[in-house]
PDB file of N, H, CA, C and O in Angstrom:
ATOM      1  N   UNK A   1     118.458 104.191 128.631  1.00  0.00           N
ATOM      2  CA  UNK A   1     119.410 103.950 129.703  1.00  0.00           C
ATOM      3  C   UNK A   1     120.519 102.994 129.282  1.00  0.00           C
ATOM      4  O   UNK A   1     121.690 103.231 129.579  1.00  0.00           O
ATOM      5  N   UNK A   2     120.122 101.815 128.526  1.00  0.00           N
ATOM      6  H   UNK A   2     119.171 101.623 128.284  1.00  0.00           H
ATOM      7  CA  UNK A   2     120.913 100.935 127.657  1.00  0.00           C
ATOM      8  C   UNK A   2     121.956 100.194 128.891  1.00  0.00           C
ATOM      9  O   UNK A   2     122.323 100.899 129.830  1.00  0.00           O
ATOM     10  N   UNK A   3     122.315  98.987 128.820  1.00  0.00           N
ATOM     11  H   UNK A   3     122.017  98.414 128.057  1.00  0.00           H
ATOM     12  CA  UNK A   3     122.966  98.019 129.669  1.00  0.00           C
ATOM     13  C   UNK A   3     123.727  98.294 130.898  1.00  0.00           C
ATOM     14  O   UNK A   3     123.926  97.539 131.850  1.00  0.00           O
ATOM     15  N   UNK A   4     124.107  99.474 130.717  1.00  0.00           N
ATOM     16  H   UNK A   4     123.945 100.087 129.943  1.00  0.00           H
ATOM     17  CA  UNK A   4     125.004  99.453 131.987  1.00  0.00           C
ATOM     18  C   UNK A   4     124.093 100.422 132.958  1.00  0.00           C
ATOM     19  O   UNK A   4     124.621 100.998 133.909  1.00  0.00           O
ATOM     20  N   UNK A   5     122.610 100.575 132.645  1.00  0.00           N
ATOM     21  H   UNK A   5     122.180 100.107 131.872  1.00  0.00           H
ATOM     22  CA  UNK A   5     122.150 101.316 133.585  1.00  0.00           C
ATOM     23  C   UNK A   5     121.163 100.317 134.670  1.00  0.00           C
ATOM     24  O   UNK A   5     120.588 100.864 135.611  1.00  0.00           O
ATOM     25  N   UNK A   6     121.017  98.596 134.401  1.00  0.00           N
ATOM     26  H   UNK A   6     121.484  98.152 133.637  1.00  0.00           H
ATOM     27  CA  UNK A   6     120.450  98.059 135.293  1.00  0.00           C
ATOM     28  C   UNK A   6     121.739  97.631 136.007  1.00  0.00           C
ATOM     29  O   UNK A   6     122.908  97.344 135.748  1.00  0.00           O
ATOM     30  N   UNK A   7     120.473  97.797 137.571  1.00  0.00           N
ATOM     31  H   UNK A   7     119.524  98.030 137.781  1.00  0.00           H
ATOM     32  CA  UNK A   7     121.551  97.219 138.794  1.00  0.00           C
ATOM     33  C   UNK A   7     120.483  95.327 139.174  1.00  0.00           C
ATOM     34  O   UNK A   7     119.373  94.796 139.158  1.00  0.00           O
ATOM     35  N   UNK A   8     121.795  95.130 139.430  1.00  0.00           N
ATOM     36  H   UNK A   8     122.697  95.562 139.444  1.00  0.00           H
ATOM     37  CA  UNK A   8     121.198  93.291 140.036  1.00  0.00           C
ATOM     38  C   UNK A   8     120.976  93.415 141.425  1.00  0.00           C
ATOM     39  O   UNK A   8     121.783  93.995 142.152  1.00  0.00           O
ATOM     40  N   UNK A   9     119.733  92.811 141.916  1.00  0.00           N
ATOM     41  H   UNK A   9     119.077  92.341 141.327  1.00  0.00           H
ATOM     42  CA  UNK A   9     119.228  92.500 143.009  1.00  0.00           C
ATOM     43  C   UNK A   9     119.479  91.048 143.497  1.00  0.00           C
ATOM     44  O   UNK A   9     119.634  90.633 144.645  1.00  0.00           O
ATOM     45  N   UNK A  10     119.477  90.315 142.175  1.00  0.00           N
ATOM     46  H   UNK A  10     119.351  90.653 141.242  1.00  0.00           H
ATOM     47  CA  UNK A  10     119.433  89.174 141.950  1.00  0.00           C
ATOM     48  C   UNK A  10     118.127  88.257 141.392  1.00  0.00           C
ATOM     49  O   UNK A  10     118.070  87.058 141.120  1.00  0.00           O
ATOM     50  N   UNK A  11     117.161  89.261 141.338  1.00  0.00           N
ATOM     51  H   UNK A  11     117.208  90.236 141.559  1.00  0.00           H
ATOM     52  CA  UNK A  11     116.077  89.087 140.993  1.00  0.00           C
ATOM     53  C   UNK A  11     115.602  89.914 139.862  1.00  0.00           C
ATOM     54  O   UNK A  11     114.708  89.507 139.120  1.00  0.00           O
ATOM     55  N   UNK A  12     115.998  90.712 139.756  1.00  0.00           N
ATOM     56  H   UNK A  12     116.724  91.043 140.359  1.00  0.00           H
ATOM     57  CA  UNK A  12     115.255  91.995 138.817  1.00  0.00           C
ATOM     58  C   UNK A  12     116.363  93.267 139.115  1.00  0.00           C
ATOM     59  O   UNK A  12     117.105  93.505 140.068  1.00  0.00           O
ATOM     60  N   UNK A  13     116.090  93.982 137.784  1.00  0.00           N
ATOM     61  H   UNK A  13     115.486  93.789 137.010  1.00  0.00           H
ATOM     62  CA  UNK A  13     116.808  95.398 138.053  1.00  0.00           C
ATOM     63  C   UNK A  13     116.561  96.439 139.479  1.00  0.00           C
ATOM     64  O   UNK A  13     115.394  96.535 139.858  1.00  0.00           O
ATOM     65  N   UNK A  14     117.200  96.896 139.942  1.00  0.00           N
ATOM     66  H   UNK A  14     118.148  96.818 139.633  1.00  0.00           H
ATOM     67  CA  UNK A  14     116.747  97.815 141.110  1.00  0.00           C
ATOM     68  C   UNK A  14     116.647  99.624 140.604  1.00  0.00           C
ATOM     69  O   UNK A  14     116.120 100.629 141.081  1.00  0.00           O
ATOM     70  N   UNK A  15     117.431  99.321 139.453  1.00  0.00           N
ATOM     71  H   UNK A  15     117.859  98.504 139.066  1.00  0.00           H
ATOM     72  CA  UNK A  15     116.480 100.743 138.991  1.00  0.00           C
ATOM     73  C   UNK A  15     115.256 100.640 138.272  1.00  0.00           C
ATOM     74  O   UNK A  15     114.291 101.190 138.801  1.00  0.00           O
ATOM     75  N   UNK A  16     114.999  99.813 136.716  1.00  0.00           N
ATOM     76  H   UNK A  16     115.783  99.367 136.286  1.00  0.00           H
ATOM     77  CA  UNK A  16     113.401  99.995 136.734  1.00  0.00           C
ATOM     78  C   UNK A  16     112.831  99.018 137.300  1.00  0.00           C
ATOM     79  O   UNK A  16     111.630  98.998 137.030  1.00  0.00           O
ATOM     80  N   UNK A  17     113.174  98.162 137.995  1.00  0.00           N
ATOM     81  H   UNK A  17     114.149  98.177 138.215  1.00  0.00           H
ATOM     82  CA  UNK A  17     112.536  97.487 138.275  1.00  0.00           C
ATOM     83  C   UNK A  17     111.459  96.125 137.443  1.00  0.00           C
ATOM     84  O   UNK A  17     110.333  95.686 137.674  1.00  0.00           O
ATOM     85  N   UNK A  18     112.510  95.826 136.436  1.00  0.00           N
ATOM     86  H   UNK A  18     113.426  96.183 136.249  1.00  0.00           H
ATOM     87  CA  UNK A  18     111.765  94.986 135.148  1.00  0.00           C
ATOM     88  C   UNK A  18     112.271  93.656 135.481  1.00  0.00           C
ATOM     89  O   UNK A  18     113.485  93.649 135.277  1.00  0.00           O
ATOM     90  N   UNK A  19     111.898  92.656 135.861  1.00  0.00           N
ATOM     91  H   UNK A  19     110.912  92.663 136.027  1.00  0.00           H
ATOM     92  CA  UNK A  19     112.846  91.020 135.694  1.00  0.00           C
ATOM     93  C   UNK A  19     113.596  90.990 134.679  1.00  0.00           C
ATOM     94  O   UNK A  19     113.512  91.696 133.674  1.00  0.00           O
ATOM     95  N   UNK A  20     114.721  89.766 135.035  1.00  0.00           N
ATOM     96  H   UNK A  20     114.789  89.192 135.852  1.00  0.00           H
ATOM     97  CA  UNK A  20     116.207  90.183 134.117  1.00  0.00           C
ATOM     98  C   UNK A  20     115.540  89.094 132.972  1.00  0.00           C
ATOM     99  O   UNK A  20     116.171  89.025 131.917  1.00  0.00           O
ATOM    100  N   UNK A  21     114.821  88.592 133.043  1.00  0.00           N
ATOM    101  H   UNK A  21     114.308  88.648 133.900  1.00  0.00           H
ATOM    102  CA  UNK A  21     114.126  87.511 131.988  1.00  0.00           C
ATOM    103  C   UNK A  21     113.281  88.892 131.455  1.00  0.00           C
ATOM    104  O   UNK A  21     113.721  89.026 130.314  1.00  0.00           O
ATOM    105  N   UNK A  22     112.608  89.643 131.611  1.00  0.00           N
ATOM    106  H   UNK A  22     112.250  89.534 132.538  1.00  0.00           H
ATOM    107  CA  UNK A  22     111.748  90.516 130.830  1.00  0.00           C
ATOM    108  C   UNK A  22     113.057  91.464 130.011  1.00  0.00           C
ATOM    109  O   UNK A  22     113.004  91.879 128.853  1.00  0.00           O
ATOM    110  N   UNK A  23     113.974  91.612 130.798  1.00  0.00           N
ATOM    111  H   UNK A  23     114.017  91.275 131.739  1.00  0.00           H
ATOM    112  CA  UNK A  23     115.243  92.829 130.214  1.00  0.00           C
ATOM    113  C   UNK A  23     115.577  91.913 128.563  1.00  0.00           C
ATOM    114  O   UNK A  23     115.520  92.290 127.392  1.00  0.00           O
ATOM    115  N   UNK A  24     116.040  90.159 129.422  1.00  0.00           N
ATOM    116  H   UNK A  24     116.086  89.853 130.373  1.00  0.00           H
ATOM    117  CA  UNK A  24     116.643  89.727 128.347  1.00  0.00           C
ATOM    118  C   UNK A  24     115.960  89.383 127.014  1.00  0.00           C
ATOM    119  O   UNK A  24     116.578  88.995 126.022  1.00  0.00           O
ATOM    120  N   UNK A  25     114.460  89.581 127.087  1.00  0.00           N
ATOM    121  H   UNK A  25     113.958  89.896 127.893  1.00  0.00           H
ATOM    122  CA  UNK A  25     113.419  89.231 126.095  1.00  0.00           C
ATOM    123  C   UNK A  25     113.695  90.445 125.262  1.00  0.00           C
ATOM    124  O   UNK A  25     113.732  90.409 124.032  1.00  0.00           O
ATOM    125  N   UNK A  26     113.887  91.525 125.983  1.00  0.00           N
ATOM    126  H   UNK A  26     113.857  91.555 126.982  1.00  0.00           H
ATOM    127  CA  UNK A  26     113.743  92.830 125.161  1.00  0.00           C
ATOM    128  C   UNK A  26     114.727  92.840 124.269  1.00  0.00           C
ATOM    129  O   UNK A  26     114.598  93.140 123.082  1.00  0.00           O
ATOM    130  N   UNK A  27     115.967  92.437 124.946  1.00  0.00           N
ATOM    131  H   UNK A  27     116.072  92.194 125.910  1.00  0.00           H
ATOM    132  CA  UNK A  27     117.447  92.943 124.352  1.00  0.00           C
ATOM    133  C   UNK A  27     117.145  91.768 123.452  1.00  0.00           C
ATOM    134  O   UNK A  27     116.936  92.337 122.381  1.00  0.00           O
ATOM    135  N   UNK A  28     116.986  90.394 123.222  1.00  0.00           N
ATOM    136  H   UNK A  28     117.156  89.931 124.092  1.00  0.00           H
ATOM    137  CA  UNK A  28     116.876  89.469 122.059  1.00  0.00           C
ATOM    138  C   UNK A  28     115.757  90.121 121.080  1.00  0.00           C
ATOM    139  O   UNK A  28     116.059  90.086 119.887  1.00  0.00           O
ATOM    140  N   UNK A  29     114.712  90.614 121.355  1.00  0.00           N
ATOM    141  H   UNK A  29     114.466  90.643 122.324  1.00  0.00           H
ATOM    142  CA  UNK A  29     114.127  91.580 119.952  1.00  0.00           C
ATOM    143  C   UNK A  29     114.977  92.683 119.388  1.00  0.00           C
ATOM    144  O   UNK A  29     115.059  92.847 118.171  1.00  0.00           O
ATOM    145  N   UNK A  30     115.833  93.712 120.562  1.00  0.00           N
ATOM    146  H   UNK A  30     115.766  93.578 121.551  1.00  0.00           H
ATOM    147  CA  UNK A  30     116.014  94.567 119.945  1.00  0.00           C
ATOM    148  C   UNK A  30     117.079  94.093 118.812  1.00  0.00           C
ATOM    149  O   UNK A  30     117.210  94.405 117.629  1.00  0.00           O
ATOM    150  N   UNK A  31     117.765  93.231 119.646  1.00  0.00           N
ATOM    151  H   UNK A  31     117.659  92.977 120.608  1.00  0.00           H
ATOM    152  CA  UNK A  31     118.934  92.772 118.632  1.00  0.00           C
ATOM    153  C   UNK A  31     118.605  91.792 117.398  1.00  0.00           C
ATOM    154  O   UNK A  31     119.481  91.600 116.555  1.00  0.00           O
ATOM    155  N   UNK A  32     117.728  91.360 117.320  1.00  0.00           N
ATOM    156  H   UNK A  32     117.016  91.516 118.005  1.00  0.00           H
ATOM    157  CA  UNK A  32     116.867  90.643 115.839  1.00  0.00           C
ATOM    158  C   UNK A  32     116.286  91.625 115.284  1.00  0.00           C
ATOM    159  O   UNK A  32     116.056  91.362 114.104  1.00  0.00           O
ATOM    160  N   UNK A  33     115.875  92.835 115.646  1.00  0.00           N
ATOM    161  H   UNK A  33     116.062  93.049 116.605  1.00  0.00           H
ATOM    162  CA  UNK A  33     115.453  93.759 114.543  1.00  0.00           C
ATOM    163  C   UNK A  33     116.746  94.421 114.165  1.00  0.00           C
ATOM    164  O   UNK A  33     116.719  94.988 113.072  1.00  0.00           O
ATOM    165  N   UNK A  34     117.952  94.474 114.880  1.00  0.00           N
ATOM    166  H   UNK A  34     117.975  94.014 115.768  1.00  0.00           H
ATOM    167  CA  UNK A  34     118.833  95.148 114.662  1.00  0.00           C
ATOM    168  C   UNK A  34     119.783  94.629 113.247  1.00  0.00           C
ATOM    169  O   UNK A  34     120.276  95.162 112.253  1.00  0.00           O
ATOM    170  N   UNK A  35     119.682  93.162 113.890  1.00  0.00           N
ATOM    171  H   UNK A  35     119.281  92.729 114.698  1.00  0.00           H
ATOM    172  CA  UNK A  35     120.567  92.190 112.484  1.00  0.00           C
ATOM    173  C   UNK A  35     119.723  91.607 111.214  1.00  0.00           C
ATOM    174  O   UNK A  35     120.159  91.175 110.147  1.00  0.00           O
ATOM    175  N   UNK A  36     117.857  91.781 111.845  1.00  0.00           N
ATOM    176  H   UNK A  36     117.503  92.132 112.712  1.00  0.00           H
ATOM    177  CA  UNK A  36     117.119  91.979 110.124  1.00  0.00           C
ATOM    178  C   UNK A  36     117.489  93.362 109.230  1.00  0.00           C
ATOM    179  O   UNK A  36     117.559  93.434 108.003  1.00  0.00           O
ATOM    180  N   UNK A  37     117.708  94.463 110.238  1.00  0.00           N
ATOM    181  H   UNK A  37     117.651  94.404 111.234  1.00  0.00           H
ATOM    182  CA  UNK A  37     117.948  95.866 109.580  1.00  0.00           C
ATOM    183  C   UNK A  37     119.374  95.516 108.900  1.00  0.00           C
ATOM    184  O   UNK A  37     119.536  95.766 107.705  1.00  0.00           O
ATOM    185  N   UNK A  38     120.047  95.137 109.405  1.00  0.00           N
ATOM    186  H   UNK A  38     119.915  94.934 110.376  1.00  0.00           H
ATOM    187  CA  UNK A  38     121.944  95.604 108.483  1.00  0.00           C
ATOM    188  C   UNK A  38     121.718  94.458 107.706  1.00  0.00           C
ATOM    189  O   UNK A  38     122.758  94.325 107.061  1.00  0.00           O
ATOM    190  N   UNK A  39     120.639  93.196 107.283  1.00  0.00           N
ATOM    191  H   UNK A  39     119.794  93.303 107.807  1.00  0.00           H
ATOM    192  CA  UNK A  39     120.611  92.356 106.814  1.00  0.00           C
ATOM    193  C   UNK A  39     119.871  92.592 104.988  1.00  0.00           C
ATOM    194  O   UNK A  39     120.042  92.195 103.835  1.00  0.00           O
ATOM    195  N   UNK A  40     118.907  93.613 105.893  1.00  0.00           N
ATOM    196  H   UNK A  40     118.768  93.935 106.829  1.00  0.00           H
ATOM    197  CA  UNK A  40     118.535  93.788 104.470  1.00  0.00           C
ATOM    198  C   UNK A  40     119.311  95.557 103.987  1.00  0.00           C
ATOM    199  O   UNK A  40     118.817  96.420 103.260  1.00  0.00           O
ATOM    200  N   UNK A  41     120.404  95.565 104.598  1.00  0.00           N
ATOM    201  H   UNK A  41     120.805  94.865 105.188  1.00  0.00           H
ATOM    202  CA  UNK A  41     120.911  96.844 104.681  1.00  0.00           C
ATOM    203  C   UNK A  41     119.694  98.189 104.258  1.00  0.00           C
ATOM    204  O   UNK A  41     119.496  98.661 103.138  1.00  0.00           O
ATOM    205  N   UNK A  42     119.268  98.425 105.077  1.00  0.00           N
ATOM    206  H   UNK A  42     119.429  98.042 105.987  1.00  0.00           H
ATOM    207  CA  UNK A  42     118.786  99.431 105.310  1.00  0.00           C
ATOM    208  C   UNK A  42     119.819 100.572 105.574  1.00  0.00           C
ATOM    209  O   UNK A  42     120.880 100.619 106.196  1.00  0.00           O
ATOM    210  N   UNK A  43     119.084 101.480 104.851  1.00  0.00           N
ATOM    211  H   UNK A  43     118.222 101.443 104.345  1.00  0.00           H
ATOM    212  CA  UNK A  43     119.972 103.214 105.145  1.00  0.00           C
ATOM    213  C   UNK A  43     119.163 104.048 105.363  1.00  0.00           C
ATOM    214  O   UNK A  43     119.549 105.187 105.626  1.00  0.00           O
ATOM    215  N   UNK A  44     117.691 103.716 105.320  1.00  0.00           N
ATOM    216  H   UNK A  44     117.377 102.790 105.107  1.00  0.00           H
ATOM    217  CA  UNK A  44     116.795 104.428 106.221  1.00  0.00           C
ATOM    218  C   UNK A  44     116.265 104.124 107.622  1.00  0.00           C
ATOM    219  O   UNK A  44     115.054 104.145 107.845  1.00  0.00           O
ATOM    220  N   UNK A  45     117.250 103.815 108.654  1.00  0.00           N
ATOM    221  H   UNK A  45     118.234 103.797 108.473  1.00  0.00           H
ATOM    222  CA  UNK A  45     117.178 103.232 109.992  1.00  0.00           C
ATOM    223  C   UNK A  45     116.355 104.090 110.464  1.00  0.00           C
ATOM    224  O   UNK A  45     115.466 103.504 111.082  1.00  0.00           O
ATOM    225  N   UNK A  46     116.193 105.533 110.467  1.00  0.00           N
ATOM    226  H   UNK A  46     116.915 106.009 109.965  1.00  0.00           H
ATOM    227  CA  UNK A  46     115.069 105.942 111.240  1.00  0.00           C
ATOM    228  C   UNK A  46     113.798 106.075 110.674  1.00  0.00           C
ATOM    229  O   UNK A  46     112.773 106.510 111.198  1.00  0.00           O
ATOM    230  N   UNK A  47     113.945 105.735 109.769  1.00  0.00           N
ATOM    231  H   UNK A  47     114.778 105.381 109.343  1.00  0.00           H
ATOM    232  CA  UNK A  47     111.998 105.729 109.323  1.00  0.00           C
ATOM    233  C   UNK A  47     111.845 104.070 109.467  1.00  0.00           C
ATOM    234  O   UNK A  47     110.779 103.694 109.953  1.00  0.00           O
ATOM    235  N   UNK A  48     112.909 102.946 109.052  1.00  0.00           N
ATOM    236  H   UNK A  48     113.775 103.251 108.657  1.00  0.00           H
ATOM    237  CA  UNK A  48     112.492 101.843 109.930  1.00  0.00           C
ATOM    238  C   UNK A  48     111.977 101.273 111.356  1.00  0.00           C
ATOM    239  O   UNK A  48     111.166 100.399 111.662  1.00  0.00           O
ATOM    240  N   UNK A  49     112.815 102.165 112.102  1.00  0.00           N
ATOM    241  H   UNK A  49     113.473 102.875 111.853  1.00  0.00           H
ATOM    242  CA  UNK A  49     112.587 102.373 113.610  1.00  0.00           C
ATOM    243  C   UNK A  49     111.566 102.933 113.741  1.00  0.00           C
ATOM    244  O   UNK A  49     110.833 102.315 114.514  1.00  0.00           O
ATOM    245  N   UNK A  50     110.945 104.221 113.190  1.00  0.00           N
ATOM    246  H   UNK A  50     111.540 104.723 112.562  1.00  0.00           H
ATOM    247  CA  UNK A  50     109.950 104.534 113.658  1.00  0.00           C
ATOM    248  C   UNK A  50     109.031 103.764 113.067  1.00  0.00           C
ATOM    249  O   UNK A  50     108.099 103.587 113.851  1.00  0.00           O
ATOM    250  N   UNK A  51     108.907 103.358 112.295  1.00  0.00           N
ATOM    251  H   UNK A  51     109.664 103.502 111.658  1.00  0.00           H
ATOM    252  CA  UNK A  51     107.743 102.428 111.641  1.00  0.00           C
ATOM    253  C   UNK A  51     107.411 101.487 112.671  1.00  0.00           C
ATOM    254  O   UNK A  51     106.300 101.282 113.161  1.00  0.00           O
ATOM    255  N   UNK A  52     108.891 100.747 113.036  1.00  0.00           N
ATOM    256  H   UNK A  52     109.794 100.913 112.638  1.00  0.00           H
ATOM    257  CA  UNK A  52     108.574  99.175 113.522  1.00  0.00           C
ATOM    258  C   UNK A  52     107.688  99.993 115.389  1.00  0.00           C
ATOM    259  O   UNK A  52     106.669  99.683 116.005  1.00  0.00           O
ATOM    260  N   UNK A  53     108.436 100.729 115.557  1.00  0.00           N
ATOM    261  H   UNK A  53     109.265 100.981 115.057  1.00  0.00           H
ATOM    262  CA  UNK A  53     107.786 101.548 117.187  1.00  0.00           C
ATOM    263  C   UNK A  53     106.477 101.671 116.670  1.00  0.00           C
ATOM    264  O   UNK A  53     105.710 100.882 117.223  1.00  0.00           O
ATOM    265  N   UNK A  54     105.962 102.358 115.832  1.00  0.00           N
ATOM    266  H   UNK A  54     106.585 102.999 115.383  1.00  0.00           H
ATOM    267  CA  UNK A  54     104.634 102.690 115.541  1.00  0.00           C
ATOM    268  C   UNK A  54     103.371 101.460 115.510  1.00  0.00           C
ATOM    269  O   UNK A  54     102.196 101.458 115.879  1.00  0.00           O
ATOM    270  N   UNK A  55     104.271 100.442 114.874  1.00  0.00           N
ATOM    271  H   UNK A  55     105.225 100.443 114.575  1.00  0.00           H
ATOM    272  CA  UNK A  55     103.482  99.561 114.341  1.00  0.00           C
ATOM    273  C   UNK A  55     102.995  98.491 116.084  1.00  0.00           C
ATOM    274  O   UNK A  55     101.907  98.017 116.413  1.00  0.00           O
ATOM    275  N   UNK A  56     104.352  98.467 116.813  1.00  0.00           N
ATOM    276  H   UNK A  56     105.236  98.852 116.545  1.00  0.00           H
ATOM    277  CA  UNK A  56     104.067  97.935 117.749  1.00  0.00           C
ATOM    278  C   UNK A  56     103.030  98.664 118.844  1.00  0.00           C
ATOM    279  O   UNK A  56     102.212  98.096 119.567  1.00  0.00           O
ATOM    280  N   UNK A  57     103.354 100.293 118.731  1.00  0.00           N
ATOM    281  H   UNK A  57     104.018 100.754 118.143  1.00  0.00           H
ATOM    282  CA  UNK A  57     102.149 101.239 120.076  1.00  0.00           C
ATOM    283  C   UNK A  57     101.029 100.184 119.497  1.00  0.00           C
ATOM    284  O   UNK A  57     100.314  99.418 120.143  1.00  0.00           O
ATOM    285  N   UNK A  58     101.111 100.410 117.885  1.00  0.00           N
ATOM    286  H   UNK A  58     101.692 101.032 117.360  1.00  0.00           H
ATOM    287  CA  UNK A  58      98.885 100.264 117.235  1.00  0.00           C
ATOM    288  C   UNK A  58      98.686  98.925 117.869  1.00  0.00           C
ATOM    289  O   UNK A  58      97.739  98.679 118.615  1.00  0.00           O
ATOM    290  N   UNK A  59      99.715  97.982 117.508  1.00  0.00           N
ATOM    291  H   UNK A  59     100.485  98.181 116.902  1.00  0.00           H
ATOM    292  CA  UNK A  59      99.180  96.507 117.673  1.00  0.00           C
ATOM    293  C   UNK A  59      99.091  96.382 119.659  1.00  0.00           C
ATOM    294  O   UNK A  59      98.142  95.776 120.157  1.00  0.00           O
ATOM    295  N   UNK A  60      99.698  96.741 120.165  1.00  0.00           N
ATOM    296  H   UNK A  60     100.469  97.233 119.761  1.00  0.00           H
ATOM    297  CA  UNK A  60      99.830  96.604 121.898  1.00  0.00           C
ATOM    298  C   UNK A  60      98.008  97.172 122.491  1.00  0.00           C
ATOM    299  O   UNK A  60      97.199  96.698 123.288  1.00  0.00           O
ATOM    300  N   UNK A  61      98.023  98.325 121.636  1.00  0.00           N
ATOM    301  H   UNK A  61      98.681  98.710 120.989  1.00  0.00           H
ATOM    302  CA  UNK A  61      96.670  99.325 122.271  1.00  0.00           C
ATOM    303  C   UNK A  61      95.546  98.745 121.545  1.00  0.00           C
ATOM    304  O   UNK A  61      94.462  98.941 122.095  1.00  0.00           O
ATOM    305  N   UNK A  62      95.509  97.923 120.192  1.00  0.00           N
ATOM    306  H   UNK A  62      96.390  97.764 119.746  1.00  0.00           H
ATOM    307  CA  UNK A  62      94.751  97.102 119.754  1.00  0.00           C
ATOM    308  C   UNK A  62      94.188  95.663 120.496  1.00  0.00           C
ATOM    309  O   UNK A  62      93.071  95.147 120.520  1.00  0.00           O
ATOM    310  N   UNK A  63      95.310  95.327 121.000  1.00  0.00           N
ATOM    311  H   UNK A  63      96.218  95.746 120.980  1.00  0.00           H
ATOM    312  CA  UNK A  63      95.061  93.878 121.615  1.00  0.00           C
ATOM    313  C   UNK A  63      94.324  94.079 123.095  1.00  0.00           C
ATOM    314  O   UNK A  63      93.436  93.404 123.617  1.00  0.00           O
ATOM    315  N   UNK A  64      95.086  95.363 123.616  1.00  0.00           N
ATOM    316  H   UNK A  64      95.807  95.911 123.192  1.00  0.00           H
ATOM    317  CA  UNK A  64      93.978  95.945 124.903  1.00  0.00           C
ATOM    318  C   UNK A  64      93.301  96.623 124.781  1.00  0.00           C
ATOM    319  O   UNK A  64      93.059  97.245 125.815  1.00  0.00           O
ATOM    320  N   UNK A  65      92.449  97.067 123.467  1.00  0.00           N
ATOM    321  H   UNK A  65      92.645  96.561 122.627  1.00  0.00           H
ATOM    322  CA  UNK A  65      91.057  97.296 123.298  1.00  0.00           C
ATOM    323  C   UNK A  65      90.791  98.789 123.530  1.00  0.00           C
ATOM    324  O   UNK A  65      89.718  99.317 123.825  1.00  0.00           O
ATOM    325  N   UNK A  66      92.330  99.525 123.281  1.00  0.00           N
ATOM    326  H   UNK A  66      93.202  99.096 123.042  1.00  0.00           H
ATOM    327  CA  UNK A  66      92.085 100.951 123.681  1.00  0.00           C
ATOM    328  C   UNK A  66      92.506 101.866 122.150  1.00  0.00           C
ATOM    329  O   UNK A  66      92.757 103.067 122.043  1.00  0.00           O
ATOM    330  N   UNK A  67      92.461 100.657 120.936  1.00  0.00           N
ATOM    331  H   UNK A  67      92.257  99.682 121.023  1.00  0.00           H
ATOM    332  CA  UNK A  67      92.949 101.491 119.890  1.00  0.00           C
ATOM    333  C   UNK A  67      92.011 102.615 119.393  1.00  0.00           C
ATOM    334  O   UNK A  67      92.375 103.369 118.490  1.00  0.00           O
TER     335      UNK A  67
END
């Protein structure tokens, strides 16, 4: 959906419904993996991306005991 698709309540988005402190946690990872990637210039961005997605499903479903 990317930035211009949350609306302010003043509390949280009113479309997904995520707190703007949970939105802004996200957008500060996405954007630190974004500036480790052009940092170590990567030119394989999508097998990085999918790696780093992959690596996070195992570790999330690991920590809740459903790996």
């Amino acid at each position: 959906m990317g930035k211009t698709a949350c609306r302010d309540d003043g509390k949280q988005c009113i479309t997904c419904g995520r707190s703007f402190d949970e939105i802004t946690q996200t957008r500060n990872l996405i954007d630190a993996l974004a500036e480790f990637a052009c940092t170590q210039r990567y030119h394989n961005i999508d097998e990085f991306s999918a790696y780093v997605a992959e690596k996070v499903n195992k570790k999330v479903k690991h920590r809740q005991g459903s790996a």
